[in-house]
N, C-alpha and C positions, 0 to 999 in steps of 0.2 A: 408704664404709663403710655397712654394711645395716644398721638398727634396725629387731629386733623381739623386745618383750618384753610379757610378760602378767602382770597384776597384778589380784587383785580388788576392787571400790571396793564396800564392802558398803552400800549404798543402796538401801532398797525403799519406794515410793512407794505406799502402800495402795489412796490413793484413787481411784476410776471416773471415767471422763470423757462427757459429752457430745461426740460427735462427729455434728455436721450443718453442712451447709452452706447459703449462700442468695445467693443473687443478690441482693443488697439495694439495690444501687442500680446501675445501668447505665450508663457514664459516657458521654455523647459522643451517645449514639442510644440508640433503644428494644433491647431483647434481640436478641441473635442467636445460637441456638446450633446446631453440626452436627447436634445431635442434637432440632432443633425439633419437636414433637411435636404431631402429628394429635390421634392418641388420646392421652388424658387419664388410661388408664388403661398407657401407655405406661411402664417404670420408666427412668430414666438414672440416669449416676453423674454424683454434682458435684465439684467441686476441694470436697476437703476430707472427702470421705467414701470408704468404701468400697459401702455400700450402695446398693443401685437403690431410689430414690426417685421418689413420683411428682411429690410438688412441687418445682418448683425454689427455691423461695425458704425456707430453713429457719433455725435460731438461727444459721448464722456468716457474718457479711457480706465478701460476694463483689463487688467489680467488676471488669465486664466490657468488654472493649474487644472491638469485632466488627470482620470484617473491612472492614466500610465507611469504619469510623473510621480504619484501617489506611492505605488506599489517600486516604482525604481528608487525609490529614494531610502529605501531603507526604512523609515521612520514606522515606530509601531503609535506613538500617535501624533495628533494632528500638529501639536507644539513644537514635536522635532523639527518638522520642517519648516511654518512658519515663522520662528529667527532666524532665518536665513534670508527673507526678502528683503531686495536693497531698496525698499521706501520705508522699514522699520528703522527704526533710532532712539535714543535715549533709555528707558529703564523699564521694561514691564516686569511680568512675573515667570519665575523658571525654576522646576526641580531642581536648578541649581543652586537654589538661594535655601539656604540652610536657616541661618538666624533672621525672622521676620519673610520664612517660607513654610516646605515641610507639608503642604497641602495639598501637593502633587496640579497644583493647577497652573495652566500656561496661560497668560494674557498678549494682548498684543499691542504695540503702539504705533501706528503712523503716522509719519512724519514727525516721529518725535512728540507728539501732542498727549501721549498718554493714552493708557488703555478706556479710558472712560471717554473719551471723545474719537473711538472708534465701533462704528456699530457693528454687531454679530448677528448674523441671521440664519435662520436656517430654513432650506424652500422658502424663501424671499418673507420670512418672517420675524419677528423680533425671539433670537433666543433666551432660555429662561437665565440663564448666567455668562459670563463675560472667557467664562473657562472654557476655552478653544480644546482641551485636551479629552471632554464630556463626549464627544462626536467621535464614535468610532469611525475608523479610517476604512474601513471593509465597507462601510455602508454610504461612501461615497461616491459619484460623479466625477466629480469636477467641485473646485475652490474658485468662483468669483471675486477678483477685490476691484471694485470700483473707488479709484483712485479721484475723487471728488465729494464734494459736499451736496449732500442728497438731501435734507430736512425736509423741503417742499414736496416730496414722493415717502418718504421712511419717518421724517419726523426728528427727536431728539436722538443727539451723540454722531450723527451721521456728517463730522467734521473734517476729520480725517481722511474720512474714505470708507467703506461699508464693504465686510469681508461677508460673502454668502455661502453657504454651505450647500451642496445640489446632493440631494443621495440616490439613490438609484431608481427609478421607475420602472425597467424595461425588460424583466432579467429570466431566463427559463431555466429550470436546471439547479445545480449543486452545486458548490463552488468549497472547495475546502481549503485551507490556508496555513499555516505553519512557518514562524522561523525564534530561531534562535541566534543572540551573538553574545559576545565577549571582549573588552577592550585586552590591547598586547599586555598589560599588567597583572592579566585572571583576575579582573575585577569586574564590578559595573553590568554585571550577566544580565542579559535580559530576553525574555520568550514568549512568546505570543501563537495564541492559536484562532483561529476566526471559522462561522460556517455561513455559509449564504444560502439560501433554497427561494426560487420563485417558480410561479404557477401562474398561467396564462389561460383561460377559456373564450368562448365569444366574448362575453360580455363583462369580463373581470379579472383582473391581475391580483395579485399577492407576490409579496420580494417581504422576507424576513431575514434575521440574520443575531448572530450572537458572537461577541468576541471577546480573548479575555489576555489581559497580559503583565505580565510582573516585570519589574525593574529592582535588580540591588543595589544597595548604597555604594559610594567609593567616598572610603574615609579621608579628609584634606590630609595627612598626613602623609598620602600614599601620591600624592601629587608635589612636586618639586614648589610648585610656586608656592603652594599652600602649606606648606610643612612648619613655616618656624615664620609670625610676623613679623615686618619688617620698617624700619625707619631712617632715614638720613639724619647726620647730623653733619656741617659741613663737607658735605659729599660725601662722607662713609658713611658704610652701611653698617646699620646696629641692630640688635635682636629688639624687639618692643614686647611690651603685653600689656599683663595687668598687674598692679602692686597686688591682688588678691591671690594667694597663691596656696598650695598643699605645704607651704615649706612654713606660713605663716608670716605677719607682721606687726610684731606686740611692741605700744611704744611706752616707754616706761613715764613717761612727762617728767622725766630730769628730777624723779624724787631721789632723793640722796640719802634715805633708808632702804632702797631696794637692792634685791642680791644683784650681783652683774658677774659676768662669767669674768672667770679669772686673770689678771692681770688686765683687765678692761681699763681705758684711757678712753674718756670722754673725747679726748682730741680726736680721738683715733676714727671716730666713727662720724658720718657726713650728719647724722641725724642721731636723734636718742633713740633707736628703731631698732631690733633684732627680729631677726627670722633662725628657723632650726636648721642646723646644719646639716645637711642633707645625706641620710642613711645613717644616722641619729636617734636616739627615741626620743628626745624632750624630754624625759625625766628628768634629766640631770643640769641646772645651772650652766653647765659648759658643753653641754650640746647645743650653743646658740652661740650666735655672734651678729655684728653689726647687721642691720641690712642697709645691699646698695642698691641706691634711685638711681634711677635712669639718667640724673641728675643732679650735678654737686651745690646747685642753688647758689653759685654764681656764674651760670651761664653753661658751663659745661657737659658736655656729654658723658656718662660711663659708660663703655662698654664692656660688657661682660655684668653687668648688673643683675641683680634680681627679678626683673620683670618677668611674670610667669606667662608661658606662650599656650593660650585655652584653645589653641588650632587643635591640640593634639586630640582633642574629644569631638571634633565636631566633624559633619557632613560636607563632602563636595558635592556629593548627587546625592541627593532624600531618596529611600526606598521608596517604590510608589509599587500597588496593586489594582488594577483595574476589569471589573466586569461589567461589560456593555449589550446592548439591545435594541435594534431597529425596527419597525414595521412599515411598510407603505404598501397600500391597499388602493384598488378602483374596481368600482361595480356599476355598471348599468342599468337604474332604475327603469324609467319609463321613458319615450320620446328620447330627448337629445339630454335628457338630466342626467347627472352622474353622482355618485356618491364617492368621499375621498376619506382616508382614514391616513396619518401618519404619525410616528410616536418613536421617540427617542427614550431610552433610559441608560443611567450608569452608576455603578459602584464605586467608587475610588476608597482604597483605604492610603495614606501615606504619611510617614514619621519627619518629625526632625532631633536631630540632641546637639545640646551643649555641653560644656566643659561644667564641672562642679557649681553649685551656687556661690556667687565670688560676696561672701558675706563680710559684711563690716558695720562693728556699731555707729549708731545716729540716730536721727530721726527724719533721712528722706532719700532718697533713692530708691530705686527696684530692689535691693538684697539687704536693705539696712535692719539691725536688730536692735530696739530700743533698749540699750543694756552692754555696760562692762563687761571684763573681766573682773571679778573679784579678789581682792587681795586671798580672801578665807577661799576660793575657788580648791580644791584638791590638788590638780593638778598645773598648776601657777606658780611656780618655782622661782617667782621675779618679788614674790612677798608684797606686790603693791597693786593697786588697782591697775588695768591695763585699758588702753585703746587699742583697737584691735580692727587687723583684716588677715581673712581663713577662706579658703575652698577646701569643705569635707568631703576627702576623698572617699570616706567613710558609708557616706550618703551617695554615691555615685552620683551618674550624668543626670543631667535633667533631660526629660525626654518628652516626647508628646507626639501623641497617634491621633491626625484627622479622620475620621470615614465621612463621606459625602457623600448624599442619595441626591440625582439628579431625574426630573423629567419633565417629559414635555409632549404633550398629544395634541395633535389637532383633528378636527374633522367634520363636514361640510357637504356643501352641495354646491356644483356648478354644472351651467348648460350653456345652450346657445340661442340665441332671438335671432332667426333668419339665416341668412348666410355671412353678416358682417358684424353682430353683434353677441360679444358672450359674460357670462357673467359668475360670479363665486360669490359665496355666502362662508364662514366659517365660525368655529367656535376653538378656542385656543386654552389650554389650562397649564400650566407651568410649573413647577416645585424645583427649587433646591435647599437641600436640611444638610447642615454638617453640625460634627460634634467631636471636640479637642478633647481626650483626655491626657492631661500633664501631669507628670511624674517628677520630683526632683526638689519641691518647693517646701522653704521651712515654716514654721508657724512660728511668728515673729516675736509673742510673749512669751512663747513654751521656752523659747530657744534664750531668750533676755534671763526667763527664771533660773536655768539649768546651769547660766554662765556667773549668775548672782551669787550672793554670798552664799555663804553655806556652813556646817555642822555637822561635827558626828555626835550619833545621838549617843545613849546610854550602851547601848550594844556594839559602838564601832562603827555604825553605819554613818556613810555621811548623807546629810537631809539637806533639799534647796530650804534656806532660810536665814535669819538672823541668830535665832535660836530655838527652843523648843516649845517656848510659847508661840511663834510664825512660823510654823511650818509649810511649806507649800505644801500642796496636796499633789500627785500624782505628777511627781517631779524628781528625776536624777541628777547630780551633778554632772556637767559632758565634758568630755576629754578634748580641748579644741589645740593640743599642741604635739601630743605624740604620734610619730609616723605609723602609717598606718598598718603595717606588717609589724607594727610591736604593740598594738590595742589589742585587749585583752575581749572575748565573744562582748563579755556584758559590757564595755563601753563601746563597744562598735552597737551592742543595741540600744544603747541610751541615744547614741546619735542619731539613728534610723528611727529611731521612737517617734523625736521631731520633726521628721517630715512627713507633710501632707501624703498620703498614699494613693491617691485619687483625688485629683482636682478637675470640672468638669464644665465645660462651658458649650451652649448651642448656640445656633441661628438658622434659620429660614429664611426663606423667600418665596413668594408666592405673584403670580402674575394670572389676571385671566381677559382676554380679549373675543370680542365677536364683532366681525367686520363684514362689510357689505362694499363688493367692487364690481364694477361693472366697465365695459371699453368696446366700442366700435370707430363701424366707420359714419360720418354723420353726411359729408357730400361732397360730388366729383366736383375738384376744381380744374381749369384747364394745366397745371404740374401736377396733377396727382389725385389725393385724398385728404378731404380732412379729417382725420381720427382724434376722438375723444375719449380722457378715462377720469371716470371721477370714484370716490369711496368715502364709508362713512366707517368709524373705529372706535370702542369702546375700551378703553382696558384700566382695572381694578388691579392696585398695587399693594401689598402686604409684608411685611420684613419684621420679625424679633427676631435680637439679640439674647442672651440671658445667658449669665455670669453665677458662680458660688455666691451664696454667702459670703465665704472666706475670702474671695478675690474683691468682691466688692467693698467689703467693710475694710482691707488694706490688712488684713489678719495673717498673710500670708507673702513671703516673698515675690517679687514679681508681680504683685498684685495692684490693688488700685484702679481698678477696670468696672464698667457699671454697665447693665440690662437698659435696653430701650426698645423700643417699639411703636410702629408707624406705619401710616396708609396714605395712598392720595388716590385718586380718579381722574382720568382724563379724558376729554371728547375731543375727535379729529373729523376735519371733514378736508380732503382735496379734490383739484379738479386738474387735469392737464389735456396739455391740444396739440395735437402736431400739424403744419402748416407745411406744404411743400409750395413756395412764394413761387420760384425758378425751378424750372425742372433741371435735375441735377446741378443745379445754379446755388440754389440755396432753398433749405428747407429751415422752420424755424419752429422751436416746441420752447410752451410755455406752461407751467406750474405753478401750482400756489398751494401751500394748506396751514386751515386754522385750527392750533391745539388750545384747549380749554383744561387748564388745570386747577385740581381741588385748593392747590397749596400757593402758587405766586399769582395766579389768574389766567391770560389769554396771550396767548402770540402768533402772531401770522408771517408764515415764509414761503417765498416764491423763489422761481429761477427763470432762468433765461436762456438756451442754446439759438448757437448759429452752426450748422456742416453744409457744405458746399463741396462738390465733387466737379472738377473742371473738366476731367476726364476719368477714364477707368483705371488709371493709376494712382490720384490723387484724391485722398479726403481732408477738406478742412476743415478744422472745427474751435470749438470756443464756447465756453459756458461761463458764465456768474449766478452764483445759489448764495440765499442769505442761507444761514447756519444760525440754530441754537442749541444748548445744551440744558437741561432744564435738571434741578437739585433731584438727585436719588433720595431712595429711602434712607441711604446709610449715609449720603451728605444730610438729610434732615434731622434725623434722628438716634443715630448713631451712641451708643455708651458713650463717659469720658473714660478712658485708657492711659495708663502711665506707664513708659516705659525711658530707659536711661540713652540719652544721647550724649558723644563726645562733642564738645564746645572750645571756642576759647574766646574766654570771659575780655574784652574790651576793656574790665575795670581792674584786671587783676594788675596790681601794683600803681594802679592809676585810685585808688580811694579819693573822695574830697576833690578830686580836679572837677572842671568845669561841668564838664559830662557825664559824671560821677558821683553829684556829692551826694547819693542816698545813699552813698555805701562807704563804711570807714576809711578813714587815711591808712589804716595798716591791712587793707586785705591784700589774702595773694589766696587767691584759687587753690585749693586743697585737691581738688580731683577733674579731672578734665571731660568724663562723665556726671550729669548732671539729670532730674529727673523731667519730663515731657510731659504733657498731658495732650491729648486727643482726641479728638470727636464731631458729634454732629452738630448742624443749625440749623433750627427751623424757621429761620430768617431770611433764609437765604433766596433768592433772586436767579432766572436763570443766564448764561453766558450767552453774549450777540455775538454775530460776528458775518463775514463772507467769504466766499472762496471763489477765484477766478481761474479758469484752467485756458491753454491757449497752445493749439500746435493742429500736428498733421501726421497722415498715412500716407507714406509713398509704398507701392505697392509695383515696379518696373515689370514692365513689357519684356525687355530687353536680359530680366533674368527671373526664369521664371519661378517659384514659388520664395520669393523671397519678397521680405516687408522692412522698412524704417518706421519706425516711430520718432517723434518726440514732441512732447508734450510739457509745456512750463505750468506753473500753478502758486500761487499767490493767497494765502491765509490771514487773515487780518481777527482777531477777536480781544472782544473787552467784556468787565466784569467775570473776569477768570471765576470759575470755582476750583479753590486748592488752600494747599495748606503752606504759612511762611515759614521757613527754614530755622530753626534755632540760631543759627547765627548773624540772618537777615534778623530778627527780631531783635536781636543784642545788639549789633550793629548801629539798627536804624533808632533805637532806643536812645545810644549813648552817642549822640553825635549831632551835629545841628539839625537835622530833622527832626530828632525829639518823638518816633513812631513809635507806637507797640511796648509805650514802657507799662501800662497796663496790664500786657502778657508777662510781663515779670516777676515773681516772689524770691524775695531773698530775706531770710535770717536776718537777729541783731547782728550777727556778723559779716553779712552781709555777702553770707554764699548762697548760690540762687537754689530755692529748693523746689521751683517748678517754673517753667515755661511754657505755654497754651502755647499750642499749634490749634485751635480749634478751626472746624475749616470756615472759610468767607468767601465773599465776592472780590476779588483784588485783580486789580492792575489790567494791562493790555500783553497781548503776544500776537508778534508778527514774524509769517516764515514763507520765504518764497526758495524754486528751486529748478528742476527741470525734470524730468524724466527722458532717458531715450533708450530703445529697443533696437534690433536687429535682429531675425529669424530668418531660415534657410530653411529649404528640404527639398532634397534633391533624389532621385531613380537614379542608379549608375548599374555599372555591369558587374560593380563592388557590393551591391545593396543599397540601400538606402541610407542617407547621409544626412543627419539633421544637425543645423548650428544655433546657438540658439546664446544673445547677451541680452541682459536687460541691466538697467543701473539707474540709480538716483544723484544728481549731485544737486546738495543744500545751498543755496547762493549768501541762505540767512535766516538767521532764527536769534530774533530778538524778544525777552520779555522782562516788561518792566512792574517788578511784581509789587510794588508799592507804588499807585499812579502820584505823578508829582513828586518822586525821590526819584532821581537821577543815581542817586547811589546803590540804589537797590534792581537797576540795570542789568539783568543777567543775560550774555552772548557767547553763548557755549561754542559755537563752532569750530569742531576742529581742535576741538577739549576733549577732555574728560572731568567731571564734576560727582564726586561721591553722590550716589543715590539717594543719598537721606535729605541732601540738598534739593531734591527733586529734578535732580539734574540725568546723567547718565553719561553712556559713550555718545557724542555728537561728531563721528568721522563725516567730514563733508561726502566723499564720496562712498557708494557701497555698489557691487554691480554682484552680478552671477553670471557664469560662462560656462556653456555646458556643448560635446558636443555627442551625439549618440549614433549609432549604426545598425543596423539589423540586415540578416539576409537567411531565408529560408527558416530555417528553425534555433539562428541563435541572434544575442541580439549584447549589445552593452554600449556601455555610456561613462563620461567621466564629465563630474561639474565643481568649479570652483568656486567658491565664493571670498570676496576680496572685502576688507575695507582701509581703507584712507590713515595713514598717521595722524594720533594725537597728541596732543602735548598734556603735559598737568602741573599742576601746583604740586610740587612733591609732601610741601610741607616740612620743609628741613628746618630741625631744629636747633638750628647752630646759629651764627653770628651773621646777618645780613652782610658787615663789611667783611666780613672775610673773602678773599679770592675766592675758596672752593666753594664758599655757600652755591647750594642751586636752587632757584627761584625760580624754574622753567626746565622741564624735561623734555625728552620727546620719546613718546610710544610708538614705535616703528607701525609701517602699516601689518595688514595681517591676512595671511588666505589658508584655507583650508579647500583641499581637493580631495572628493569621495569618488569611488568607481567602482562599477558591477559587471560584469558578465552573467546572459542569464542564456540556457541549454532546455527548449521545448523537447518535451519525449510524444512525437505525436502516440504513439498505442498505448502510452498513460492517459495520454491528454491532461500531461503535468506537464508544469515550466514550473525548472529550478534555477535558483539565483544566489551565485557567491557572491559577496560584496566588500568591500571595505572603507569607512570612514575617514577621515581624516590619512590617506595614503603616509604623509609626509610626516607624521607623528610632530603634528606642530602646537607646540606647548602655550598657554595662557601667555601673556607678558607681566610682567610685575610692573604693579602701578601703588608705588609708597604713599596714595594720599588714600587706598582704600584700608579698608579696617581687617580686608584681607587679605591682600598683598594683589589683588588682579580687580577687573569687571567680571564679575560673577554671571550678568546679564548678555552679556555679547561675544565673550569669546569659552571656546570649546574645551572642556576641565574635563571630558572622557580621556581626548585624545587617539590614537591608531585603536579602533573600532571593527573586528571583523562578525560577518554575519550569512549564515545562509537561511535561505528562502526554500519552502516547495508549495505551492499551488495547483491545485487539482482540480478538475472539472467533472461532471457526471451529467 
């Protein structure tokens, strides 16, 4: 179904902006940019501006990653090294995120705001996807992140801060590239080869390039944190999982006709519940025995229980394969016109798996099979009807391969009017298509018939059915209790029968813009120049999803996921000025632009800068930019998606009380996984807000190639777009607020059998902080000596994700908050420390990166008054330090590079509130990392 509708949001933002930008601090190495300038009276444009300036360094702070940083760092692409900047925080996305990853895609979040409120750009353009890892690393520059709220120059999501991508323009020659590494485990291998060729004439440049590189999984198991889930109870630590296990959990419901293994004493067992006794066939009555919960259901812990540990199947790194492709092109038509061509494309193919389908009859969750065990079952040795929870190991992992075609071409024309005026024209087309096929899912009626009653016919055979008059058709009785090394081919194929063998889902995206910018100088004022840049922007937005059949219609395990589809159109028009008031006194640049959208209607954002330079040492600066973020295709229109989140339920054992009474006086929560629903709104409205930045360049005399930074910054936004947490919704539901009970469905019994997360406009978020820098580079008689910190510390990050509930108040700092919470790592501090040498023909470097202790809710499930309960942990800080040496061969005119990751083999920390025992998002699950490099020139 297509959505598109136009509505107008009457909001007009009066105020002017300063827009400039500055290279404020340089992270890694001294500057490097494409556009390094001789002459000084030379104009370029910076990330963040439209106008040709001649300084680089102006009111909004810029860091710069150059390409040396690029190739020193190890990284084969661009995501390696981006987690490691110390203005990221909280949760984006990473090959290391297995369950609810697996797509080999990196995102990035600044300032903790989330990857959607930080824009990507690429050559100062809107990229066609958010996946930072799409941009081959050979075909880069230099990484701009402008560390400010840009809307009034870029437009939407530029909240954050605006990370650019600069690729190569400039380049003669061959360039060939090669490395391989291996973490100290023989795991995690990964290799990469790249070619670059440029070509230069009078009047035309060419720089192509192609690069390609693979990544192996590292299974959790081979990881110490990851090996076995873990949980408190009382301050001990206990194995966790899942009751769904390969050993089984059939509960008999206390009929008193059913076999029970021998010498069984109902006392004896915490529950009416048996599982197979492990290396057992289940054929026999007395291959089973009680099963132990995790708890004795007055309060207690067991350890040593039953809980099945599903780590053992799954990923710490997703496989990823990637083949990439650059172009940038310049020809000299006629006069001072020029013609520009540049184009990005990439392949990504990458997996994720899990542990067996953790199947259990009912009617609602992700794995549920509408259907008993049957007394008349064959292989039911309990004679009675069963409730039941199984993972068929039968059926192996479930598994699922993304491939992802990305691109992105532009190309255009730009010249010059005079000697102070120049101008570009372009046309921009965009695509990205991926498509999951899932491996591992059961068919939810096949599976209900197979486990139903059943008959042997005339001949022996046994038939799904009651008898011979209901037969089922094209249905075997299935084996759902014998181990799996004593299942006989043909019930191992009965079980494989039912699952899906290909389940198949796509989506796209499509973007196309054509812009028109233009920038001079307009007239000599006694400080300087007045420069003006104005532009106009069209761009058409396109995105389907599309889902099975079988996923759609809920015919299938995991399923419950729906196809949508959606467009919107938007027109942009800006204008900016730069003013030099005082000659190096003060200069002042202001901004504005009006977006026109198909879908909520119009909004206008401006800024404002002030930089002042008192002397040749000193730049001051200061900016205020409105910001807004305006609904994506996939916040509009998005499937509904069901997938199982863990909870705890606010009403369990609380039925009939105040805050409760829709739900019985005798509930108690059965599963602490519960099923979600997800998706778009086309209702939805875009996110306001402002951002203030405020600090300075000390640049000393007295020592010379050395720089200070520090810069403070102030985020202020309301009518969030996001989604509320399942337990913020429980919470705010059952309790005097009385919110969000709407999003709740629960049974006559009053277990919940879906919670909306759908997304909306909600609440306020506020986060202020600092940034400061230090950079060195000094000549010696040692070589060359570069120092180089940059750091972020968070002063505060407040959001109030239900406006008017004070209860729904979230202050992560200096936490850690499970990611499904929407939360993440929030270490107030995060820096990097690097320092590097070079002399003659060898060169190396060692960088650390630190972050801040946190604390967390461990979630112990033991007795609040007990002395050892813990109700507050603390997660030590954490750094990992990398270091290379790299050996030019001038008569190859190769430079080679050893390198090693993680030097100090420093391991993940275990954090008991996540569902896999660490932050899978923040800290480093490779671990000691070696690698060599050779690069070659022609």
């Amino acid at each position: 179904m297509k959505h598109k509708n136009k509505t107008k949001l009457m909001k007009d933002s009066a105020a002017l902006t300063l827009i400039s930008t500055t290279f404020a601090a340089v992270p890694y190495s001294e500057m490097s940019f494409a556009e390094e300038v001789e002459d000084k009276e030379k104009r370029i444009i910076i990330t963040g501006s439209r106008i040709n300036r001649t300084q680089i360094e102006t009111a909004s702070p810029v860091l710069v990653i150059d390409k040396d940083v690029l190739i020193n760092s190890g990284a084969v692409t661009i995501g390696e090294l981006m987690v490691s900047l110390p203005n990221i925080s909280g949760a984006g996305t990473s090959p290391q995120v297995n369950n609810g990853g697996g797509t080999g895609r990196t995102s990035v979040s600044l300032r903790g705001l989330g990857s959607g409120r930080t824009l990507i750009l690429l050559n100062g353009r809107r990229f066609v996807t958010g996946d930072v890892n799409a941009i081959p690393v050979s075909a880069l520059e230099r990484i701009d992140i402008l560390k400010d709220g840009a809307s009034a120059i870029y437009g939407s999501d530029a909240i954050g801060g605006v990370i650019n991508y600069i690729t190569k323009k400039n380049f003669d020659g061959v360039e060939i590239s090669a490395q391989y590494g291996i973490s100290s485990r023989d795991d995690g291998a990964e290799s990469s080869v790249s070619v670059i060729s440029g070509t230069s004439t009078s009047n035309s440049n060419i720089i192509w390039g192609v690069s390609y590189n693979k990544r192996d999984e590292i299974r959790a198991i081979d990881r110490e944190v990851l090996d076995q889930r873990l949980k408190l109870f009382n301050g001990e630590i206990s194995n966790d999982g899942s009751s769904r296990s390969r050993w089984g959990r059939y509960d008999t419901n206390n009929d008193p006709n059913a076999n029970y293994p021998t010498g069984f004493d109902n006392s004896s067992c915490i529950s009416d519940r048996f599982t197979r006794i492990d290396g057992r066939s289940g054929r026999d009555i007395n291959d089973y025995r009680c099963f132990i919960p995790q708890g004795d259901g007055d309060g207690e812990l067991i350890f040593g229980n039953d809980e099945y540990n599903f780590l053992v199947s799954e990923f710490a790194l997703t496989p990823q394969e990637r083949l990439a492709f650059f172009l940038d092109s310049r020809k000299s038509l006629v006069g001072d016109i020029n013609w520009f061509t540049d184009a990005v494309f990439s392949f990504t193919n990458a997996a994720r798996q899990l542990a067996e389908n953790p199947l259990n009859n009912g009617s609602s969750g992700g794995s549920f099979i509408p259907g008993i065990i049957s007394a008349s079952n064959p292989y039911n040795v309990f004679n009675t009807d069963l409730t039941w929870r199984y993972r068929p190991e039968a059926a192996g992992e479930r598994y699922a391969e993304t491939d992802t075609h990305r691109f992105q071409l532009t190309t255009g024309l730009e010249g010059s009017i005079g000697d102070d005026w120049t101008w570009s024209s372009a046309f921009t087309w965009g695509q990205s298509k991926s498509e999951t096929s899932a491996f591992g899912q059961f068919d939810r009626q096949r599976t209900a018939n197979a486990l139903g009653p059943a008959f042997q016919d005339a001949d022996g055979v046994w038939r799904c059915g009651v008898d011979a008059a209901n037969v089922i058709d094209n249905c075997t009785p299935v084996n759902f209790f014998t181990d799996y090394d004593s299942l006989t081919s043909e019930e191992i194929e009965a079980i494989q029968d039912l699952v899906v063998k290909h389940n198949s889902s796509t989506s796209w995206f499509t973007s196309q813009e054509i812009n028109f910018n233009i920038t001079g100088s307009i007239v000599d004022m006694p400080a300087g120049t007045l420069q003006f840049a104005a532009g106009v922007e069209h761009r058409a937005i396109d995105s389907e999803d599309k889902v099975s059949y079988l996923e759609e219609n809920n015919l299938i395990t995991d399923g419950g996921g729906s196809g949508e589809s959606g467009g919107y159109e938007q027109d942009d028009l800006y204008v900016e000025f730069y003013f030099p008031i005082f000659e190096s006194l003060l200069d002042v640049s202001l901004g504005s632009r009006y977006s026109d959208y198909s879908t909520f209607g119009s909004t206008t954002n401006s800024k404002l800068g002030i930089e002042s330079r008192p002397s040749n040492e000193w730049l001051v600066r200061a900016t205020y930019s409105e910001v807004f973020r305006s609904p994506t295709i996939s916040n509009l229109f998005s499937g509904i998606s069901i997938n199982s989140s863990e909870v705890s339920d606010p009403c369990d054992g609380a039925g009939g009380s105040t805050f409760c009474q829709d739900v019985p006086a005798d509930y108690v929560q059965q599963d602490s996984r519960v099923p979600a629903s997800r998706g778009g709104n086309p209702n939805l409205q875009p996110e306001q807000g402002h951002v203030t930045t405020y600090g300075f360049v000390y640049s000393p005399d007295w020592l010379e190639g050395a720089s200070f930074t520090v810069d403070g910054w102030e985020i202020e936004l309301e009518d969030l777009l996001g989604t509320t947490s399942e337990d913020t919704i429980l919470n705010s539901c059952h309790s005097a607020a009385e919110l969000y009970c709407d999003k709740i469905t629960r049974d006559a019994g009053g277990n919940i059998t879906n919670i909306n997360r759908q997304i909306g406009n909600l609440g306020l978020l506020n986060t202020k902080g600092v940034d400061f820098g230090f950079h060195y580079l000094t000549d010696t008689s040692l070589g060359k000596i570069g120092f180089d910190f940059d750091s972020t510390y968070t002063e505060e990050w407040r959001n109030e994700q239900v406006l008017g509930d004070p209860s729904t108040v979230v202050e992560p700092l200096g936490t850690y908050e499970p990611r499904g919470n929407g939360i993440g790592n929030f270490a107030r501090f995060r820096a990097t420390l690097g320092l590097k040498w070079s002399r003659n023909n060898m060169s190396a470097s060692i960088r650390t990166r630190y972050m801040s202790n946190v604390t967390e809710d461990p979630g112990d499930l033991g007795d609040e008054d007990n002395p050892n309960f813990v109700s507050e942990r603390d997660i030590g800080d954490y750094s990992k330090t990398d270091m290379q040496f790299s050996y030019h061969f001038n008569e190859l005119d190769t430079k080679v590079t050893f390198g090693i990751n993680n030097v100090f083999d420093k391991g993940a920390p275990v954090i008991y509130r996540d569902g896999r025992n660490t932050d899978l998002y923040s800290y480093d699950l490779i671990q000691r990392f070696y690698y060599i490099r050779a690069i070659a020139s022609f």
